[in-house]
C-alpha positions in Angstrom: 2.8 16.2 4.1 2.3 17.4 0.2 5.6 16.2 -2.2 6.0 17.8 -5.2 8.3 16.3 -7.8 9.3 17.2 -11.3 7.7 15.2 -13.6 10.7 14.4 -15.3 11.8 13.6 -11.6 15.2 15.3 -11.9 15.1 16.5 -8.6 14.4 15.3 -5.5 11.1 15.7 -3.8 9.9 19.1 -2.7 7.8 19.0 0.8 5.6 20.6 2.3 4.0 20.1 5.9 0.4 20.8 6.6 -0.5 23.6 9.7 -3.5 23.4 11.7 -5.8 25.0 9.7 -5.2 23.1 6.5 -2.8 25.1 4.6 0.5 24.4 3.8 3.2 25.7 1.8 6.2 24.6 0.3 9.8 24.7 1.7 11.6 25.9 -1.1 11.7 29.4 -1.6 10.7 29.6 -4.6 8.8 26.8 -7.0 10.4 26.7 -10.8 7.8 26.3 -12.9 7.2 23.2 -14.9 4.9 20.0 -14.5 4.9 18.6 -11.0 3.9 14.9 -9.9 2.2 14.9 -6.6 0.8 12.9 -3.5 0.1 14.1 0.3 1.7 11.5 2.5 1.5 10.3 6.0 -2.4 10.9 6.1 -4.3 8.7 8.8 -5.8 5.4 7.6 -9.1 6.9 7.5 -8.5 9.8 5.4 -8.0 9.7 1.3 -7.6 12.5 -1.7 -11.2 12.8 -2.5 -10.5 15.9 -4.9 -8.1 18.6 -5.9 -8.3 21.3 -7.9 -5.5 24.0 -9.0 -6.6 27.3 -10.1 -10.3 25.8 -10.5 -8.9 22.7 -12.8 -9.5 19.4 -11.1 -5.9 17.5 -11.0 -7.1 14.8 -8.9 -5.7 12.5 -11.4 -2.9 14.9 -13.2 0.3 16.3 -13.0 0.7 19.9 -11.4 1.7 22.5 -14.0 3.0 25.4 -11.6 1.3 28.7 -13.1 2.3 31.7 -10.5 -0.2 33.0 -8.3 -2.5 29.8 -8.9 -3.9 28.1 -6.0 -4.0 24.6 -5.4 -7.3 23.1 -2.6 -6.9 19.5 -1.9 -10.0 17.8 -0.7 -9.8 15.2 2.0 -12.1 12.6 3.2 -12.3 11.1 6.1 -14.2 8.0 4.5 -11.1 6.1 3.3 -11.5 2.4 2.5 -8.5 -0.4 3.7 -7.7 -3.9 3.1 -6.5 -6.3 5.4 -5.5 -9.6 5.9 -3.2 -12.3 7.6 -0.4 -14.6 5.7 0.6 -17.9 7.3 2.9 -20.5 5.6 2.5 -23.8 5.0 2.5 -25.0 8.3 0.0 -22.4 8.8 2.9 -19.9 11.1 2.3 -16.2 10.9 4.7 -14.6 8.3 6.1 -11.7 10.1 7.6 -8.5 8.8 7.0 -9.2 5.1 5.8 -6.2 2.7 2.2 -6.2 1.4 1.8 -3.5 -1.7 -1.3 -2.6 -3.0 -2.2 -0.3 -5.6 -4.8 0.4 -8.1 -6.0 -1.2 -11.3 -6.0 2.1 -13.0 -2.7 4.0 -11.6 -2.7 7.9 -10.7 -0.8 9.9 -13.3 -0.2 12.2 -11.2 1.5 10.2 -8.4 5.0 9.4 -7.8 4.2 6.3 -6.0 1.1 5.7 -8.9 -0.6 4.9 -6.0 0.7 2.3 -4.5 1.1 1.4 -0.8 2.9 -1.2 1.6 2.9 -2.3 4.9 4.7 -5.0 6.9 3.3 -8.0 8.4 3.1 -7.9 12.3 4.0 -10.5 14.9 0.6 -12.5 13.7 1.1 -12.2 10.3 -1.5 -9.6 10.1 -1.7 -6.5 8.1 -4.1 -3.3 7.0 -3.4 -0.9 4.6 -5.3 2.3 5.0 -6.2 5.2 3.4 -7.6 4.4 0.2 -9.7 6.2 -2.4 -12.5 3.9 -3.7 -11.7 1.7 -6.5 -10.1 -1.5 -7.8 -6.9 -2.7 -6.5 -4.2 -5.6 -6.9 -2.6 -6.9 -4.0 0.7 -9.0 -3.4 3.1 -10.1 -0.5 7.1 -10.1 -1.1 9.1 -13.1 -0.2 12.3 -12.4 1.7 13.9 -9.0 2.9 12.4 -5.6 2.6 11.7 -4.8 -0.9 13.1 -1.8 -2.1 10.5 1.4 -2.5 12.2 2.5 -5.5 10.7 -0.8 -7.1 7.2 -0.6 -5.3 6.6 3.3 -7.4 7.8 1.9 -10.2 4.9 1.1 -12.3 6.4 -1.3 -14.9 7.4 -3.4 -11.7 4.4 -3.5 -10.4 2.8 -4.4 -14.1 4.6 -7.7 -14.6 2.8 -8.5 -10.9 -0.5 -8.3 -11.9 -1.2 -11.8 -12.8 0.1 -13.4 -9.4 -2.2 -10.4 -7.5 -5.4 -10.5 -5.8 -7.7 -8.4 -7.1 -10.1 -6.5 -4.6 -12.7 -4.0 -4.9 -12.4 -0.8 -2.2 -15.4 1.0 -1.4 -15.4 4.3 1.1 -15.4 3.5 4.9 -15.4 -0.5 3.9 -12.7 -2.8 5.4 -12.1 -5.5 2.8 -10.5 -8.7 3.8 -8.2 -10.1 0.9 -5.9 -13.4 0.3 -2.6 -11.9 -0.4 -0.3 -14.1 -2.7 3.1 -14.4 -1.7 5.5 -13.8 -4.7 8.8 -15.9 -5.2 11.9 -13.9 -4.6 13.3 -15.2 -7.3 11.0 -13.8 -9.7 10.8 -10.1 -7.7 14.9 -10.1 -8.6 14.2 -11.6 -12.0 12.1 -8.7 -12.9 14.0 -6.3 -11.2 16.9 -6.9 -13.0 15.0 -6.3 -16.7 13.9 -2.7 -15.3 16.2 0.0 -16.7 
């Protein structure tokens, strides 16, 4: 699925869902123009945004600026790195159903997530996060409930994480195994509550 969203993000995402033969097109009617942020979600592990280019310009790593008529080719491969791992407590337990983010050192502009990603723990503690472009990456675990996804995109959250994150390299097709730290709830709400 392709989302489109103003950069300005006064709207709410616009979707569009991928046919069989690669092409897709986007639910609303019709597209105002502007500046659009954009990611294609719900891709398999294996597959990343290896290019993309709108009306011959690459925008792999910038905004969409809707020009009528244009067309927009997104290039997948199916060469994707991941990163996976397994948190245990002190007693060495499995921690189950905790968020693990990860997202890159140098974030996508043109993202509205800026390229981060999350996954829960499973019954073992373990987790992989697929489909990821080569590149450097932190990663941290959440204490306590779900953390809010709102808080995940938001790259001045993620920022003041950097310090407590494990830092991995991801190369294409390469499964990386990484340490996730777990950080203190009390700081994740601390933080939080500075964000405007």
């Amino acid at each position: 699925m392709v989302d489109l969203v103003p950069a300005d993000r006064s709207e709410i995402r616009n979707a569009a869902v991928m046919r069989e033969d690669g092409s897709f097109q986007v639910s609303r009617p019709r597209l105002a123009p502007g500046s659009y942020l954009w990611e294609i979600r719900n891709l398999s592990d294996n597959i990343y945004v290896k290019a993309a280019l709108y009306d011959g310009v690459d925008i792999t790593r910038s905004p969409l600026n809707i020009v009528p008529g244009a067309k927009l080719e997104i290039v997948l491969s199916g060469k994707a790195g991941s990163i996976s791992g397994v948190l245990r407590n002190d007693k060495n337990e499995p921690l189950t159903a905790v968020t693990v983010t990860c997202w890159p050192k140098n974030p996508n502009p043109r993202s509205p997530s800026s390229g981060a990603r999350s996954r829960s723990t499973d019954q073992n503690g373990a987790f992989t996060i697929g489909s990821l472009a080569p590149g450097d990456y932190y990663v941290v675990a959440w204490e306590g409930e779900a953390i809010n996804s709102g808080l995940i995109a938001n790259p001045d959250f993620l920022a003041a994480f950097t310090a407590e994150a494990t830092t991995v390299t991801v190369s294409e097709a390469i499964a990386s195994a990484v340490d996730a730290k777990l950080v203190p709830r009390a700081k994740i709400d601390a933080v939080a509550a500075k964000l405007p």
